[in-house]
N, C-alpha and C positions, 0 to 999 in steps of 0.2 A: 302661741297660736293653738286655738282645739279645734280637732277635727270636728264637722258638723256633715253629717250625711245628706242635707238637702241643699249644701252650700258648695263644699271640699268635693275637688275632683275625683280623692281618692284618699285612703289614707297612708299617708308618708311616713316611709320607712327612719325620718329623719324626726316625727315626733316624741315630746318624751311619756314617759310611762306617766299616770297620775299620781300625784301626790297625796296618797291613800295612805292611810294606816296597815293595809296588806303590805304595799311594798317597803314601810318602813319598819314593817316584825319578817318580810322573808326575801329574797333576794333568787330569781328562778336562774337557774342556766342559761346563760347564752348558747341562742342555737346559730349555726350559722347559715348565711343567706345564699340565693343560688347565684353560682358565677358561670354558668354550663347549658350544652345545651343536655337533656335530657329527654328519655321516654319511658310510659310508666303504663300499667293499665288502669289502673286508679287513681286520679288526681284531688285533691282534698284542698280547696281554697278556704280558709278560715283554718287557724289554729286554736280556737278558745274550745270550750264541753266539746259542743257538735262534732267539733272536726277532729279534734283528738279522738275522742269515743269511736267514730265512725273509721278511723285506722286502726284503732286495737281490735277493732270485731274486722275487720279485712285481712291486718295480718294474723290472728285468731286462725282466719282462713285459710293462709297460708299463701297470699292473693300479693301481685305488687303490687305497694301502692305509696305515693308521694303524698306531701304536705307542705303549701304554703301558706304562709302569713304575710299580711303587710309589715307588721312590726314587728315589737319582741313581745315575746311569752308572756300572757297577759294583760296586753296594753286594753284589751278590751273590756266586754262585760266583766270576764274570769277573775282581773284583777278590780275591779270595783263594785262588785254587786253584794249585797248584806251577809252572806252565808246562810241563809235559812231554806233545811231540806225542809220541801212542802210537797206532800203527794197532791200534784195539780199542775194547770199550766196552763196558761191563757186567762181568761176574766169572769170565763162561764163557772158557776159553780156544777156541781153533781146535778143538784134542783133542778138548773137553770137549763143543763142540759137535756135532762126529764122532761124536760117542759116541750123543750123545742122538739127533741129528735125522738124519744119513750125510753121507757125504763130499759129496752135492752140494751138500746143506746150506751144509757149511761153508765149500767153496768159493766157495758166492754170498753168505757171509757176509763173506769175507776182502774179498771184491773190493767190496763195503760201505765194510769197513774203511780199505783201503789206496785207496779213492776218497776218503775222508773227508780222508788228508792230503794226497793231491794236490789236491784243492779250496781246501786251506788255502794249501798253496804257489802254486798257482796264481793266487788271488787275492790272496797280499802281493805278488807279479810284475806283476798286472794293475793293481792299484793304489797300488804303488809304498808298500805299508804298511810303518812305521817301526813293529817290534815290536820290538826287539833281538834276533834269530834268531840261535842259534847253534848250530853242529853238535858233534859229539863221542860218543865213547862210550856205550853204553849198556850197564848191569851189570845181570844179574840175578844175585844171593848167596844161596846155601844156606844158613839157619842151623844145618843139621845133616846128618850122612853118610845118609839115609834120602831126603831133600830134592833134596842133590846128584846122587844115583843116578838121583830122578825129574827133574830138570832136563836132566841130559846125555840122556835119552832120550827125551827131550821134546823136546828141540832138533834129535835124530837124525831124529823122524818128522817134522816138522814141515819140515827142508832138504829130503828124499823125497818127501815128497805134497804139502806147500804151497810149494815154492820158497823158503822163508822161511831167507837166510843166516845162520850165527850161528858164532862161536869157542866151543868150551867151553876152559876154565881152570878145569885145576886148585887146591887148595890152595897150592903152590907156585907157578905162576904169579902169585897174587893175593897174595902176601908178599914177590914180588919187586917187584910194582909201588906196593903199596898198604901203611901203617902201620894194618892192619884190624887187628881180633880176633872170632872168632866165624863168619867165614868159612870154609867146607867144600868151597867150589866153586863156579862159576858159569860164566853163558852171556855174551858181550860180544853186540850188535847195533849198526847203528847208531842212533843216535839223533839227536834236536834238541831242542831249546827256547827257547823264549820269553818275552818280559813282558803276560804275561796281560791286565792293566790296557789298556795301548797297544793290544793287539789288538781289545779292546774298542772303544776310542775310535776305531780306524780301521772298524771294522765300522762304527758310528754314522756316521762321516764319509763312506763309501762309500754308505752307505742313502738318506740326504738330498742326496749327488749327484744320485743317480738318479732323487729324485723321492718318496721316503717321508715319510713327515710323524712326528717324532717329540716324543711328550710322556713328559719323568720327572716323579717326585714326584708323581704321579698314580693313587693304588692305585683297581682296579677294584672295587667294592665291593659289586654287584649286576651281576648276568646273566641277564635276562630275556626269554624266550621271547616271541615276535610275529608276527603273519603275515606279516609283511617279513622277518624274518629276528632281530635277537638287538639287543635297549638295554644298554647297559653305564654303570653309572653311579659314578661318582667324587665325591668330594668336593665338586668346584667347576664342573663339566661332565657330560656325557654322550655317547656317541657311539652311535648305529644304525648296525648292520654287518648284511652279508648270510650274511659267514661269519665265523668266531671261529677263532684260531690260541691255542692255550694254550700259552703255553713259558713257564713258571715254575717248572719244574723243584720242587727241593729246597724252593723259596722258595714252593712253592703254601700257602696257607691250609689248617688243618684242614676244613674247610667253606670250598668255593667253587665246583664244581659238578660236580654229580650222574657226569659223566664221566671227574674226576679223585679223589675223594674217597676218601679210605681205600686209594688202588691204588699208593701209594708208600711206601716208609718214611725221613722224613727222619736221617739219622745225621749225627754231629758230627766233624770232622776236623780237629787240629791243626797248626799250621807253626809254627816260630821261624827266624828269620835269626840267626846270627852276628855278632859284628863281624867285618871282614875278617882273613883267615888271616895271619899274620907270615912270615916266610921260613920260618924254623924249624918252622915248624907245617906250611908247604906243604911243606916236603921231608920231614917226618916222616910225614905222612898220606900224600903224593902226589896228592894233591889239588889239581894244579898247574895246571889248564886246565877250562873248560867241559866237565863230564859229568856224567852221572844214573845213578842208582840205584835198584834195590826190590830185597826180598827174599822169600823166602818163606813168611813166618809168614801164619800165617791172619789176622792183622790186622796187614796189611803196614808196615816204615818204607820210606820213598823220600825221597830226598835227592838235590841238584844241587850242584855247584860254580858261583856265579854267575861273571856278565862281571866285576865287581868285585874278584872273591877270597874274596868271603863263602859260606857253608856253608849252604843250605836245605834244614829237615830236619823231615820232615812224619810223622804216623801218626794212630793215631784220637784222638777228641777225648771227651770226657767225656758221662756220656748223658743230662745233662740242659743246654740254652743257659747258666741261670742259673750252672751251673759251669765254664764256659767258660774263665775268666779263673783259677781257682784256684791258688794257686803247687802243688800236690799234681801238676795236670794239668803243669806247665812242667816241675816237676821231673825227672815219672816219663818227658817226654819228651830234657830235657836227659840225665837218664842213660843213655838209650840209644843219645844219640849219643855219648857218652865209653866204654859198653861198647864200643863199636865203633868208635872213635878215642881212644885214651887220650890220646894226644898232645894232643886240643883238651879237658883238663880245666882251667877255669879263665875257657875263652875267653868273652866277655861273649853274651850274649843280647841282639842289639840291639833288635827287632820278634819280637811272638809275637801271635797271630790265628787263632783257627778259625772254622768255616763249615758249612754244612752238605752233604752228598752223599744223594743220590737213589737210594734200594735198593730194586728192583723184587724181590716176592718170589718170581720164577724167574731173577734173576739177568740179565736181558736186560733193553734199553731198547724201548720201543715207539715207534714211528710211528703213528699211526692217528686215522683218519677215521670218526668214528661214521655220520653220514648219504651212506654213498655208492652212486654206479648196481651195479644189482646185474652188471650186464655192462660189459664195456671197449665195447660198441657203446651202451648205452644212455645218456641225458644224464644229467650227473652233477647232483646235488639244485640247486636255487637256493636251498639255507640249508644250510650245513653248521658243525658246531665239530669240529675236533680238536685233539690235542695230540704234542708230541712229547719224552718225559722217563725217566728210569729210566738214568743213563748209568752209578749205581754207583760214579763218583767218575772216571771216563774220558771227561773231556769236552772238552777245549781243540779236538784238531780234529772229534770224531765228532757234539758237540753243535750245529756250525755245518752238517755234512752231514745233520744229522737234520731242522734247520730248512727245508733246500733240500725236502728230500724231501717235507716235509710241506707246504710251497707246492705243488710238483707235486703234490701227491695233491690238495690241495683246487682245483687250478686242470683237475686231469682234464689235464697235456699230459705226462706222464713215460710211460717203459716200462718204471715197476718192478718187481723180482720180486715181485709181492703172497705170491707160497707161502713166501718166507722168515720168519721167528718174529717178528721186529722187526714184521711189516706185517700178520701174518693176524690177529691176536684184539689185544683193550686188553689192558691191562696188568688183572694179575688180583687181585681184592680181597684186601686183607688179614684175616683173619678176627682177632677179638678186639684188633678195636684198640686196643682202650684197654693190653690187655698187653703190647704192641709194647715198649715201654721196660724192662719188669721182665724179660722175653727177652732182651733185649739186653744189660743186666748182669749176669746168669749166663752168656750167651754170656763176655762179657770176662773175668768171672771165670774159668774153664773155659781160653780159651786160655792164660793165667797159667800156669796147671800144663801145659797140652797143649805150650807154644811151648817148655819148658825143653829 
């Protein structure tokens, strides 16, 4: 059975992890689930980035504060997303940003962003966290000569106003290094990435240093309003918090409260692993070292070369959970990693796993605290819930600074830009929800013809 957020009541402590290649190279801690009742001042629903992040900057604080999960350690995005750190999040680019809100916007946007991975590096440094980090290249590929023209010019404003270095490569650069097809052009960056999984478990392992209390397999099942502040009720416990952190991202329930409800759209995202590449294949692709990849269709493929040798190669995933598994979905993604490397036709499919991603419908992810002081002088509520989700599928480092952020907002000690889009309004409802899905596959259909 998979869980499906616009389907599943909730997700069950009784599902099993995916059958990803994370969980077949690491294997996280079992935490254990709550059997009690409990009170806390801090409550933390979602255990993946957000919610871990957001207890290590509380206990940081020296703050109480709890954490549950519906399942175990990882079942969600953490254990199945690409590992690719990207200073970014959500859909809008820096430009795109500029466009809509002005340059100062986007500049206190970037410094969001580019805080987001220095946090991440930061604290595998500070805590000596074993992710498998690896540096290398980073490609973005045109799939067509209209694409390329906006890439290199995209890359030109963005060196001028944002500081942001980049090589463009041409066609002919990208055939001397790489046994591609279908490439027009692109920008190199640098990049990194990691084992998603690990990262997780070390967030977990750093939170309960510090002093957080963690319970999985623990779905919250009830959240009820008090004059102390908010009951949360689980299966086999309970816990009284003063204030509620919601980070359950993609993974939120159709129904679960009135704050998150209808303000995300969960979408389905594909990965298959490779077996490891042969000599032959490494020297035919060039695929010969740790690097990553997107390109620019409107429903992007990105792909990595692992530590191993093996080929991670991701895009979107089918629009309903129950078809997740389809050989139709493996196929139509195995063929386009052989349009795009011929060379690896044949090569076995060892691990394939989708997931779901978090699509805010303006494209940005939110921070935000419903009950706070209406001034930075005034006390901020003795009961609050926020949440912080919408990352659009950009989350390894941006979801763990969203978490941070959102401890600061509910503890009143940061000095964030509230004027920036992330932090001033919630995320904004979806209208016709229940048509969210039948949108989404005319969308897919559409780019079919749009991407040729």
């Amino acid at each position: 059975m998979t869980y499906d957020p616009l389907i599943s009541r909730g997700v069950s402590s009784s599902l099993p992890a995916a059958l990803s290649y994370w969980h077949a190279t690491h294997q996280p801690m079992a935490q254990p689930p709550l059997h009690k009742k409990i009170s806390t001042d801090y409550l933390i629903i979602g255990g993946g980035y957000t919610g871990l992040s957001a207890a290590i900057t509380l206990a940081q604080a020296k703050q109480d504060v709890t954490l549950l999960d519906a399942n175990s350690l990882g079942f969600g995005c953490a254990g199945r997303n690409g590992g690719f750190i990207l200073s970014g999040s959500g859909r809008l680019s820096l430009s795109a940003i500029e466009n809509k809100w002005g340059y100062a916007v986007a500049k206190g946007m970037q410094g969001e962003f580019d805080e987001a991975v220095s946090l991440l590096n930061q604290r595998i440094t500070d805590f000596n966290m074993q992710v498998d980090l690896v540096e290398g290249p980073y490609l973005k590929l045109a799939h067509n000569v209209k694409q390329a023209e906006q890439l290199c010019a995209s890359a030109k404003h963005l060196a001028s106003n944002f500081n942001v270095p980049s090589t463009t490569l041409t066609p002919k650069d990208l055939s001397a290094r790489f046994g591609i097809e279908g490439a027009y052009g692109g920008v190199e960056l640098e990049g990194a990435c990691l084992h998603p999984l690990k990262l997780a478990s070390e967030y977990a392992r750093v939170a309960k240093e510090l002093g957080a209390t963690l319970f999985y397999d623990s779905p919250a099942i009830r959240i009820e309003k008090q004059k102390t502040g908010y009951l949360v009720t689980t299966p086999s416990g309970s816990v009284s918090a003063k204030h509620i952190l919601i980070a359950t991202n993609a993974y939120t329930p159709k129904r679960f409260h009135e704050s998150v409800d209808n303000k995300q759209f969960p979408v389905q995202s594909s990965i298959f692993v490779t077996a490891p590449l042969n000599d032959e294949q490494r020297a035919s692709t060039g695929l010969t070292t740790p690097m990553s990849f997107m390109d620019t269709r409107m429903m992007k493929y990105y792909y990595r070369v692992l530590p191993d040798g093996r080929l991670l190669f991701g895009g979107r995933g089918a629009v309903k959970g129950k078809d997740a598994d389809n050989a139709t979905e493996k196929k139509r993604l195995y063929d386009a990693m052989v349009k795009s490397f011929p060379a690896l036709k044949g090569i076995a499919m060892d691990y394939f796993w989708s997931g779901w991603v978090s699509v805010s419908l303006d494209s940005m992810p939110r921070i935000f605290v419903n009950s706070e002081a209406s001034s930075n002088n005034a006390k901020r509520s003795a009961y609050s819930i926020g949440y912080a989700m919408g990352y659009c599928g950009s989350g390894v480092s941006f979801a763990a600074f969203a978490g941070q952020r959102l401890a600061q907002r509910m503890m009143g000690t940061s000095d964030v830009d509230l004027s920036l889009p992330i932090y001033q309004s919630p995320l904004k409802t979806y209208p016709f929800p229940k048509a969210r899905r039948l949108a989404l596959h005319g969308l897919y259909q559409w780019a079919k013809i749009a991407e040729r």
